[in-house]
C-alpha positions, 0 to 999 in steps of 0.5 A, a space after each residue: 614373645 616369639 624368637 623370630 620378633 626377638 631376631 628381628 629386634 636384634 637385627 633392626 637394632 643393629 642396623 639403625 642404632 649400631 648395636 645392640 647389648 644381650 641386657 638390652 633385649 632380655 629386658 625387653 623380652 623379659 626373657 633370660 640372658 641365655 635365651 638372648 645368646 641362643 638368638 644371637 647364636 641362631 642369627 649367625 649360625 643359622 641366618 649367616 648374619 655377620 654378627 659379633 661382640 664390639 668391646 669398644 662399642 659394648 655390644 653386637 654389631 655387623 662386621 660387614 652390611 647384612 640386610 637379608 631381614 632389612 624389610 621383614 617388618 614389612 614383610 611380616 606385617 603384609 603376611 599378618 594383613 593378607 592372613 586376617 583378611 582372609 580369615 575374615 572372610 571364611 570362605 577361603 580359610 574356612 577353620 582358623 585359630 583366633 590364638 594363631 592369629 593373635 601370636 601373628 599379630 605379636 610378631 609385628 613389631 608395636 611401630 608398625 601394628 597401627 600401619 595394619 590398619 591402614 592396609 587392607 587386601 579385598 578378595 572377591 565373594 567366593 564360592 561359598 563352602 560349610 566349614 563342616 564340609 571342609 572339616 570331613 574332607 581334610 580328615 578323609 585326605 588325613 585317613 586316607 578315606 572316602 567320602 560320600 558326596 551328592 553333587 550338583 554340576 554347572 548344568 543343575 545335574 545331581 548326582 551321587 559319588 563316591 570319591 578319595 579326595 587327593 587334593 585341595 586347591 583354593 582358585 579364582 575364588 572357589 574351593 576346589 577337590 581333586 579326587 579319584 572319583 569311584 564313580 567314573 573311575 578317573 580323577 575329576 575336580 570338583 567345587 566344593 561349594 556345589 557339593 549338596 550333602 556329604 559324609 564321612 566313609 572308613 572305606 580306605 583308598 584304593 591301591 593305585 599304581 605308578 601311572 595314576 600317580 605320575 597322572 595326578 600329579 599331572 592334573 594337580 600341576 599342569 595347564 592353565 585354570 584349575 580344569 586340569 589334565 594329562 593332555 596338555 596344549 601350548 595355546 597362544 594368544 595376540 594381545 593389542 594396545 592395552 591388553 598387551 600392557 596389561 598381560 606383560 605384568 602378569 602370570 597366566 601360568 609359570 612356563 609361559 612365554 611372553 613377546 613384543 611383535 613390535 618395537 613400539 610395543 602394540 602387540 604382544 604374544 603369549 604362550 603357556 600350555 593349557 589342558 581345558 580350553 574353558 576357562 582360557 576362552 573366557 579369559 581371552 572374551 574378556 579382552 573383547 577386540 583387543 585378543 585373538 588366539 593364534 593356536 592351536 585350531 581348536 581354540 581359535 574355533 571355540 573362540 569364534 564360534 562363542 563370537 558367532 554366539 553372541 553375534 546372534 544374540 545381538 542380531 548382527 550378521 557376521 562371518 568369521 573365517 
């Protein structure tokens, strides 16, 4: 048993029975007395827990209400679901241990292990990914080492590279690669399940400078979607009825900035900043009459010329201006 099932035993006793007794836990556990001071010890050193010995009660107890671990239970065993879930997946955790898993598993106290199973998190299909391919491309990151790639892109083009993979990001379904590609000589992304063949090289990364990092770190953190970049645009987008309820509840992008244009609430503005207008288009046709971009131009002009697209696949005259 872990001494964070221990900690947590330890403060749920206190909190709904009134105390706890170092016997009482060691017994449990079946560890030793020592080791339940050591836990004690930790809760209130490290956890600020107000926890001290009561003689008239003949156990530990809460000077005063402390509930930072009051849902943990809950909490972990959401985390334990999420986690299994996923690893059953394999498309999102590709390489997982069965014994992590378990270890996880005991962490959740008995009470709330038949709960699991009534809880369930369903992930889209995602894009598919060998975890032998995932294996290579972890060690390379590790080494510091390239590999060599052959890559089909969206238009079915094959081509050869040879890349430093820098990071990896897990997004909208699909594994991502963020490398130097020596081919192009920039930083790209590339989905991992469009890579046709890979191996491993022991050629080491080569010695970028200042700017290329702050340039990385702008691509791996910036704009909206996982098409990334150093040119960044603040995009804003006017939601009506529905969609603006639904967009109020949720985050396009950690600085964005959400407001109400009205009193009653039927339309709403969002702004965030964004490096491709790709996948935000997409988004935003998603919305159908309920959205319209309002900024900046060039957005508003992909967007309506994707409309004109499909005005004239469904033969309808039309004229935006």
């Amino acid at each position: 048993m872990s001494q964070t099932e221990r900690i947590l035993f330890i403060d749920r006793q206190i909190r709904l029975a009134g105390k706890t007794t170092i016997n009482e836990v060691a017994q449990k556990f079946e560890v030793s007395v020592r080791q339940v001071k050591r836990d004690i010890e930790y809760l209130r050193e490290r956890l600020m827990a107000p926890v001290l010995y009561d003689r008239k009660n003949k156990g530990y107890v809460y000077e005063e209400e402390f509930n930072a671990l009051a849902f943990a239970d809950q909490s972990l065993m959401l985390f334990y679901v999420m986690i299994k879930s996923l690893a059953d997946s394999h498309h999102y955790i590709p390489i997982y241990s069965n014994e992590l898993l378990k270890q996880l598993e005991d962490s959740i106290p008995e009470e709330y292990r038949a709960v699991c199973e009534r809880i369930s998190y369903q992930f889209p299909k995602a894009g598919v990914m060998k975890p032998e391919y995932f294996a290579i491309i972890c060690e390379a990151v590790k080494n510091r080492t390239c590999v060599q790639i052959q890559y089909i892109n969206v238009n079915n083009e094959l081509s050869d590279r040879v890349v430093e993979p820098e990071h990896l990001i897990n997004y909208d379904d699909s594994w991502y690669m963020i490398c130097y590609d020596r081919t192009k000589e920039g930083i790209r992304t590339f989905n991992i399940s469009r890579i046709n063949d890979i191996s491993a090289t022991k050629e080491k990364f080569l010695r970028h400078g200042k700017e290329y990092r702050e340039e990385l770190l702008s691509t791996i953190s910036s704009g909206y979607g996982i098409f990334k970049g150093k040119d960044v645009s603040s995009v804003k987008i006017r939601f009506y009825g529905a969609a603006a309820r639904i967009v109020e509840s949720q985050v396009w992008h950690n600085d964005q900035k959400f407001r109400w244009k009205d009193k009653d609430k039927t339309a709403a503005e969002l702004t965030f900043p964004v490096a491709n207008f790709t996948e935000v288009l997409a988004k935003t046709l998603s919305f159908g009459a309920l959205a319209e971009p309002l900024r900046p131009k060039k957005f508003v002009e992909m967007w309506k010329e994707e409309i004109r697209k499909m005005a004239a696949k469904a033969d309808l005259p039309m004229q935006l201006t």
